[in-house]
N, C-alpha and C positions, 0 to 999 in steps of 0.2 A: 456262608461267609458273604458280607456287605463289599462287593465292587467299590470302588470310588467314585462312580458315576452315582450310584442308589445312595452313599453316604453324601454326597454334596446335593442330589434333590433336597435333604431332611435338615441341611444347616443352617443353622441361624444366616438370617440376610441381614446385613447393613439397612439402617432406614434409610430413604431420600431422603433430603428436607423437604424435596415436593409432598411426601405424603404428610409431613407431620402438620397438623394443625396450626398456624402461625398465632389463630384466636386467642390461644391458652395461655393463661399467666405466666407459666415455666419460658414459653415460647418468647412471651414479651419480654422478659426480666432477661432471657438469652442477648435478643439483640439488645437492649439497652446495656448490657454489661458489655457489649463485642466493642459498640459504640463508644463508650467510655475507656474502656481499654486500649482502644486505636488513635484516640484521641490523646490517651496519655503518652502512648510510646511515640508518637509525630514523627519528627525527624529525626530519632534516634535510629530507626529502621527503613530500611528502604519497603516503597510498595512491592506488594508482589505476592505470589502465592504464597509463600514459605512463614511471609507475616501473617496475612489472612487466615491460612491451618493455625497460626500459633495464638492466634487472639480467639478462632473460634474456639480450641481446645481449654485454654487458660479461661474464657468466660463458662463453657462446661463443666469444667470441674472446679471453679468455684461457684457454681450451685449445687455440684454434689459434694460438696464440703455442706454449703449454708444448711444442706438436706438433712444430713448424718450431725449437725450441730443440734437442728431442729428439733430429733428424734431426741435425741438424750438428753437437751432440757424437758423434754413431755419425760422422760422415764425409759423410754425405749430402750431395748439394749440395741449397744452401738459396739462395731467390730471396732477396737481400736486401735488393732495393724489393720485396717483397713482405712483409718481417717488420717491414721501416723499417714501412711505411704500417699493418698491422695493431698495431703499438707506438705508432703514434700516435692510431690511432682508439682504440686501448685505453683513452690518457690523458686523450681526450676525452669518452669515456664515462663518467671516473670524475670528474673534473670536473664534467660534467654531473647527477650524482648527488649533489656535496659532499661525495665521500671525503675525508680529507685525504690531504695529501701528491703530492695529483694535479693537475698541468700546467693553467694557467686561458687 
């Protein structure tokens, strides 16, 4: 029997950003989408952490939207309760933030 001490050596870790390469295209198109994003919602939100997690999460998952679009124009197969449910939290995040045009 696996302790909880020996199961949590063996589990998945959260990245830092310190470790992830900032060089990388995914990396760049990250922060210019956070950018843009921050930029749209202005003064509809106040600064602060709560914005900053929802602009970085909303610019994340729409690249793994643009990801799983990408794949199934090449042919790929594409899980799609898995693009359904990341297009919905999409819309909730922008929502959440007071974009227009985004699902309430």
């Amino acid at each position: 029997m696996t302790t909880p001490f020996e199961a949590a050596k063996h589990a998945p870790r959260a990245r830092r950003r310190s470790t992830v390469d900032g060089r990388t295209t995914a990396a760049k198109r990250l922060r210019r989408l956070q950018a843009n994003i921050d930029a749209e919602v202005g003064s509809r939100m106040p600064e602060g952490e709560a914005r900053r997690q929802l602009v970085r999460r909303t610019a994340a998952i729409t690249i793994f939207i643009e990801d799983l679009e990408a794949r199934s124009v090449s042919g790929e197969p594409v899980d799609q309760g898995q693009y359904l449910t990341a297009v919905s939290t999409h819309l909730s995040l922008l929502g959440a933030l007071g974009i227009a045009g985004a699902a309430s």
